[in-house]
N, C-alpha and C positions, 0 to 999 in steps of 0.2 A: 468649512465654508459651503461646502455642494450637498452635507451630510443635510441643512435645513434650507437649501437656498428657495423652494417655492416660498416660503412666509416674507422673504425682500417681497413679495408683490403687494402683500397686507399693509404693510409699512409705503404709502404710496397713497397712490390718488383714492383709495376705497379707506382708507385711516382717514383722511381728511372729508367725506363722503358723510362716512359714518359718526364722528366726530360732532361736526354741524347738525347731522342730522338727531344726534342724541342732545344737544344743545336747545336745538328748534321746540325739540318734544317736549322737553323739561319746561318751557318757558312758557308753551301753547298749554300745559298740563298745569302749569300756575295761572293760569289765566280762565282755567276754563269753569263751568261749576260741575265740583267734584264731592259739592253736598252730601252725605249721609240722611237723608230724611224720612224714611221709617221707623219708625218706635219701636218696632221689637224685631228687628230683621232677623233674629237667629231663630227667632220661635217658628215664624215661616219656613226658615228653612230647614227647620226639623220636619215641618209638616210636608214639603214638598220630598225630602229623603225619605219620610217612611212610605211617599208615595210611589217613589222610584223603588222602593225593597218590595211595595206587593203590585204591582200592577194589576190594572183591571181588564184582562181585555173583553168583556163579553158585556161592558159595559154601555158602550156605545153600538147602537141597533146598526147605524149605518158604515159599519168601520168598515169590511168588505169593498161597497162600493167609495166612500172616499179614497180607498189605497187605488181602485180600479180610477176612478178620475187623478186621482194627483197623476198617476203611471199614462192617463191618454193622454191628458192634456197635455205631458212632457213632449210625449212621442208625436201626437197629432205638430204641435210646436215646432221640434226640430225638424220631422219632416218639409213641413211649410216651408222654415228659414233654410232649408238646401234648397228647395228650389230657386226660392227671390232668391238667394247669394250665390250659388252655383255659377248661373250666367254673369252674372254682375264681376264675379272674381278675375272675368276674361278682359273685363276694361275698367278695373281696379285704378290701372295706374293713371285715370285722365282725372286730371286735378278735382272737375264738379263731382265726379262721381267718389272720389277718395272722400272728399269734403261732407257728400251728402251723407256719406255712409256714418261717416263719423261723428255725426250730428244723430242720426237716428241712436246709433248703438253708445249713446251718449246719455239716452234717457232709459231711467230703469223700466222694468217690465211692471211694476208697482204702476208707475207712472203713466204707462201705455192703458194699464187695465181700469186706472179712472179715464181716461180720455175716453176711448172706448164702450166703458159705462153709458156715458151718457148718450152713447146713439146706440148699442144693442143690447143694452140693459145686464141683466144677469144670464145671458146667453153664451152657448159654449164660443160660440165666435170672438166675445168680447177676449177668453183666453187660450185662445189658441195664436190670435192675432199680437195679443201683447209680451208672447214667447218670440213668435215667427219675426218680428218687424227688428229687433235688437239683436237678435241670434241671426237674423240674413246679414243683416250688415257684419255683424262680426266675421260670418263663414265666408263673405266676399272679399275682408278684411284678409285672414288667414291663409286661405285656398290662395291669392294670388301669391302671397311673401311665399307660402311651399313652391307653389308651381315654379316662380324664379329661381329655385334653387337645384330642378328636376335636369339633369344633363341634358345635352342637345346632341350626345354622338348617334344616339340610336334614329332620331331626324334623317343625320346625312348615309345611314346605310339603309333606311326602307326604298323598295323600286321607286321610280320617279312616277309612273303611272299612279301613285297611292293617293285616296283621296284625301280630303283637309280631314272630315273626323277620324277614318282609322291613325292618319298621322297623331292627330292628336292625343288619340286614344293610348295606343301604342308606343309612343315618342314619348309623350310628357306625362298621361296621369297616370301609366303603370311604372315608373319610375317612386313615386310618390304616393301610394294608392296606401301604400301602409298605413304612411305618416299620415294623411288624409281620414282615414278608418278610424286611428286611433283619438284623433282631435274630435270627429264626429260622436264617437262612445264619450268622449270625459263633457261634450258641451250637453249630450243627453244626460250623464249625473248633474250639472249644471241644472238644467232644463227641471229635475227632480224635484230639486230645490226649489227653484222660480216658482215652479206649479203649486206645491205645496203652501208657499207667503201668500199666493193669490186667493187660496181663503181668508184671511185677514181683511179683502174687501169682498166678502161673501159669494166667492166659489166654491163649488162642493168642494173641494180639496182636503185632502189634512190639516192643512193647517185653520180653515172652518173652526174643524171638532177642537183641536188644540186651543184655538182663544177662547173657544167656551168651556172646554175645560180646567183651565188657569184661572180664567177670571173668575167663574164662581168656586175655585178654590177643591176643585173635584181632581186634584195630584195623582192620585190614583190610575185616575181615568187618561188624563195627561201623559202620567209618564210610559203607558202602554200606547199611546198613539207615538209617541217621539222612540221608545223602542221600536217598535213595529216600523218608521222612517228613516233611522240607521239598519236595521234589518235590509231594507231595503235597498238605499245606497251601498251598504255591505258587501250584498250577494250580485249587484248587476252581471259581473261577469258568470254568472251559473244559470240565471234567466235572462237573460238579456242575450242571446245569440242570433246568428246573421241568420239560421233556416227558420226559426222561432218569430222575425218582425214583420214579415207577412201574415201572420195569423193576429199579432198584437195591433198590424196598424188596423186589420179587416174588423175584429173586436172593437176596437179605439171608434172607429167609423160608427158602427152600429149601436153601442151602447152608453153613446156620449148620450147626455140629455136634452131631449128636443129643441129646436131652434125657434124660438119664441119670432114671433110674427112683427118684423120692424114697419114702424110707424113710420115712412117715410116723410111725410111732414115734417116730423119732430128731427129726423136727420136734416133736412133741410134747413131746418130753423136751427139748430147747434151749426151748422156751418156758415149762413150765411147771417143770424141776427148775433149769435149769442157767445160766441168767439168775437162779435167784435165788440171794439170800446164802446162805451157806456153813450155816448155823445154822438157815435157814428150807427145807432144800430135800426132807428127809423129808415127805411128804404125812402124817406121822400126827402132826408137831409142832404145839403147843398156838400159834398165831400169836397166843394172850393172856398167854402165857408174860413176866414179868416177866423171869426170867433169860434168856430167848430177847432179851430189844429190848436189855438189859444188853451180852452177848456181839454183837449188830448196831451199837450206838452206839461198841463198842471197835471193831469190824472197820472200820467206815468213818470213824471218826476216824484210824485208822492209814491209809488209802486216802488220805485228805487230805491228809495231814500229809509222808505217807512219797514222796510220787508225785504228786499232783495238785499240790499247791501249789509243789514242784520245779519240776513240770513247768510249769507256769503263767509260771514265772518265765523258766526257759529260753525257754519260747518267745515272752515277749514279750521280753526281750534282742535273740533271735536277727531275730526279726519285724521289731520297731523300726528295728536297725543295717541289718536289707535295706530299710527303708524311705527311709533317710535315702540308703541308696544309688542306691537308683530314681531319684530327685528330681535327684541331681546326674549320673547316666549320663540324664537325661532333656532335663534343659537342656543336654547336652553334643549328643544326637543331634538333639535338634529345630532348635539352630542348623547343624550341618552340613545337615542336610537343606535348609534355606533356600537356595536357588537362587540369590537373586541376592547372596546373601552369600557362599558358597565356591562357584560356577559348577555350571552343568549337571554334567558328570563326575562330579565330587564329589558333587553331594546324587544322583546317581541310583546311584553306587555302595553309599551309605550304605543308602538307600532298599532298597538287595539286602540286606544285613549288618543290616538293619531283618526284615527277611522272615527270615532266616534264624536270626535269636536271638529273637525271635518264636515262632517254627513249635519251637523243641526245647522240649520239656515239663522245669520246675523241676526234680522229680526225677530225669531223664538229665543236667541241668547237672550236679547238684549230685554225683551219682554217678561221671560221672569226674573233677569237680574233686577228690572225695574219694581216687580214684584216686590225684593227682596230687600231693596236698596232707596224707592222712590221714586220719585222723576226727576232725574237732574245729569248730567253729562256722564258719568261715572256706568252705567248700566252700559250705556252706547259703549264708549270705551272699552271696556273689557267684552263685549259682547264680540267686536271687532276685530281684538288683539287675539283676543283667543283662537277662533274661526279660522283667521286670516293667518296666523303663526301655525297654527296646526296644519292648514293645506301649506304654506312656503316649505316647513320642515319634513310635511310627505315626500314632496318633492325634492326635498337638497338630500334627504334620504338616501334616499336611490341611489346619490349619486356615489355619497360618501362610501355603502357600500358595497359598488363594484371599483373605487378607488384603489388605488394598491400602494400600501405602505412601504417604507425603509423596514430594513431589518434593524434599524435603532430604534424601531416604535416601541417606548418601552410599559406602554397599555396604563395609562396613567393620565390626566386631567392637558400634565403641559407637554406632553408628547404630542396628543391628539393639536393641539394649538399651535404647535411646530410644525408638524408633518401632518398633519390632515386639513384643518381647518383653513389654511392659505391656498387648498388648491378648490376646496369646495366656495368659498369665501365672492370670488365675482360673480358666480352662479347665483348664489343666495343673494347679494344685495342686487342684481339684475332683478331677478322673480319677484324682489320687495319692492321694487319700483313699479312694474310690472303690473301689483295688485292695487297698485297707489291709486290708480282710476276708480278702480273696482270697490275702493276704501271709501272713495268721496261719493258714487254715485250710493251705496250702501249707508252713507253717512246721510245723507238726503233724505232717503224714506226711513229712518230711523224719525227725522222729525214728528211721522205720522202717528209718535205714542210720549208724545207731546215734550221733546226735546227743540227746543225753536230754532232749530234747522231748515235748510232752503225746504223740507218736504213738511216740516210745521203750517210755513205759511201756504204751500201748495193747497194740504190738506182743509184748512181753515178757509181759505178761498172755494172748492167743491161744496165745503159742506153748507157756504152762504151763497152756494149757483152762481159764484161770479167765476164763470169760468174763463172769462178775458184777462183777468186777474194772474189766473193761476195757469194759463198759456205762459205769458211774459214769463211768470216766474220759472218754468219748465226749462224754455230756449236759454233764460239763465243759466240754469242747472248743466244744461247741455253744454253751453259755451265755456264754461267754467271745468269740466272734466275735460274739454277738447284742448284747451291751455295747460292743464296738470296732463295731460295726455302729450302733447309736446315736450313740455319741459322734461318730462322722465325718460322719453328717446333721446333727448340730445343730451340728459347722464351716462346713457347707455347703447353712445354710437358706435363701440367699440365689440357690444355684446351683441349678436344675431343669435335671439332666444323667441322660437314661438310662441303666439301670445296662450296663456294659460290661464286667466283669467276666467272669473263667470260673475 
């Protein structure tokens, strides 16, 4: 009875958790479209394999400096988001400010860099700001849950003459300065990533050079820029050190790309005409106007009805079925990683192909799966599942192997399911809820490569300057991850897990 008694926990509320939740998927994965529609999708993907076997690197003139912008923009980015969230983490807990946070860090960084767009154009500000604005609020987020958890004895023994910051200093953020450090390094690989998608709406970034080289079919060229961006998340810890980001942030400063000259008119006019509804945007209209809220209550029940509430739907479909597939490429990776279940070799290979479906950002899955596959829900989905199973299983990793076995572990599929798997098991479905935000807002700008998701209709509102349009749609977007964002803490009130998300 005590030989396997951690797995009694499995058999319990996470069986019934998991149950549902593979129930949900199954049904959201019949529903959703999971079309095959390329005509020859193997032949492509011969073409993209023999791209990946010769890489090109000396192809692209400006690869050097794209790797140098993807790597500022991170750092300029994170830097920013500890300032705004830094302070903010100290009054975290007053409800407007909890709220407000969670509404900003609610809308992707995709999302921040059209808004943005259209008052600083293709200026470094546009993405520096659309890292800094979701990454403060998350770090305001985080920094406070640590800081509550920092001891309070070291408070009651400094002299009482001591002032409030060495208190603070000393008392609460060297208690926690680790855990702090090390949240800041994984939201900078985060941040990597972010910078990277932000060429997609034409910043120098990598990922720029990456849609032009996919799309005109230059695989080659491609798969030396996506090598060269796992390289890179690869190695952070061997470039990426505490006496080295003084010189990276001083470089990031200077050879960012000049600040193009804002037309403040034109900021004027996006704030004050063009943001609002269609009916309200004359300065000389009566805003007491009966027939004015008349024509606003048809305009945005047609917004609702026509696009948001679609869109709503699609992407929790799409979300859901990537959910349910995290879960099972999660339990798939975290057992091969186990060592002494499939031998050294094997968990350290996996451990590489952990790292390397990790480090490629959702939107480049999901874009050449699209390539490969068409346009239809099935690209998103696996582009999702993959990604998101890959970072859960790095992480439940770790844990499994500093876990310590019975001497009855008898290194075999249902020993490991006996005795390991039930203590790692809350961990892992914590983290998979955890990503579940992280799933939906990524399932949103997945719309932007024409899956009709809430970032479908975002995008197709920008690209017809109705940008009133695709505001509502946004605050949608946002109000909809802050309700998946509850529901998954009150799954996981029992679990105190920092958030790990990006």
């Amino acid at each position: 009875m005590n030989r396997y008694e951690p797995r009694w926990a499995f058999f319990g509320y996470w069986q019934r958790v998991s149950l549902v939740l593979l129930l949900i998927t199954l049904t959201c994965f019949y529903w959703a479209d999971t079309e095959i529609i390329a005509l020859d999708p193997w032949s492509e993907l011969q073409r993209i394999g023999l791209g990946f076997l010769s890489p090109d690197f000396l192809a692209t003139e400006y690869l050097l400096e794209a790797v140098w912008q993807t790597i500022s923009f991170a750092l300029l980015g994170v830097a920013a988001g500890l300032l705004l969230g830094s302070p903010v983490a100290l009054i975290y807990n007053r409800p407007i400010v909890a709220a407000t946070c969670a509404f900003i860090r609610s809308i992707h960084e995709l999302f921040w860099a059209l808004l943005f767009l259209q008052v600083f154009g293709l200026s470094p500000l546009t993405g520096v700001l659309a890292i800094a604005l979701p990454y403060g609020a998350t770090f305001a987020r985080v920094f406070s849950d640590i800081l509550q958890q920092a001891p309070t004895t070291t408070l009651q023994n400094l002299p009482a003459n001591t002032d409030k910051v060495s208190r603070y200093l000393y008392g609460r953020i060297a208690h926690v300065f680790n855990e702090i450090k090390a949240y800041v390094r994984y939201r900078f690989e985060c941040a990597l990533r972010s910078s990277a998608i932000l060429g997609f709406v034409g910043m120098p970034t990598l990922g720029f050079y990456l849609e032009s080289a996919f799309r005109q079919g230059h695989y080659h060229q491609g798969a030396a820029l996506l090598i060269l961006f796992i390289v890179i998340i690869g190695t952070i810890p061997y470039w990426c050190r505490s006496k080295l980001l003084p010189v990276y942030f001083v470089a990031a400063m200077f050879l960012m790309p000049e600040v193009t000259t804002i037309d403040s008119s034109l900021v004027w006019r996006f704030l004050s005409d063009d943001i609002l509804p269609p009916m309200f945007q004359s300065h000389s209209v009566e805003l007491l106007s009966i027939d004015r809220w008349a024509l606003f209550v048809e305009w945005f029940y047609q917004i609702i009805t026509e696009q948001a509430l679609p869109g709503v739907l699609a992407t929790l479909l799409l979300a859901i079925a990537a959910l349910g597939g995290s879960y099972l490429l999660t339990l798939f990776f975290t057992a091969v990683s186990f060592k002494p279940l499939t031998g050294s070799f094997i968990a350290a290979t996996n451990n590489v192909n952990l790292l390397i479906l990790r480090s490629i950002p959702e939107y480049i899955f999901a874009y050449i799966f699209m390539l490969l596959l068409g346009p239809s829900m099935l690209p998103a989905i696996l582009a999702l599942a993959i990604h998101n199973g890959a970072l859960i299983a790095y992480l439940v990793a770790r844990q499994s192997a500093s876990t310590t076995y019975s001497q009855h572990f008898n290194g075999k599929f249902d020993g490991y399911a006996y005795d390991i798997l039930p203590r790692i098991y809350p961990n892992m479905m914590a983290l998979l809820f955890y990503r579940f935000e992280v799933i939906l807002r990524e399932t949103a700008i997945l719309g932007m490569l024409g899956v009709a998701t809430l970032g479908f209709y975002i995008d197709s509102n920008f690209s017809e300057i109705r940008f009133n349009g695709a505001l509502i749609l946004i605050c949608v977007t946002a109000i909809l991850n802050i309700v998946i964002d509850i529901v998954s803490r009150r799954l996981l009130t029992t679990h105190s897990i920092p958030d790990q998300s990006c």
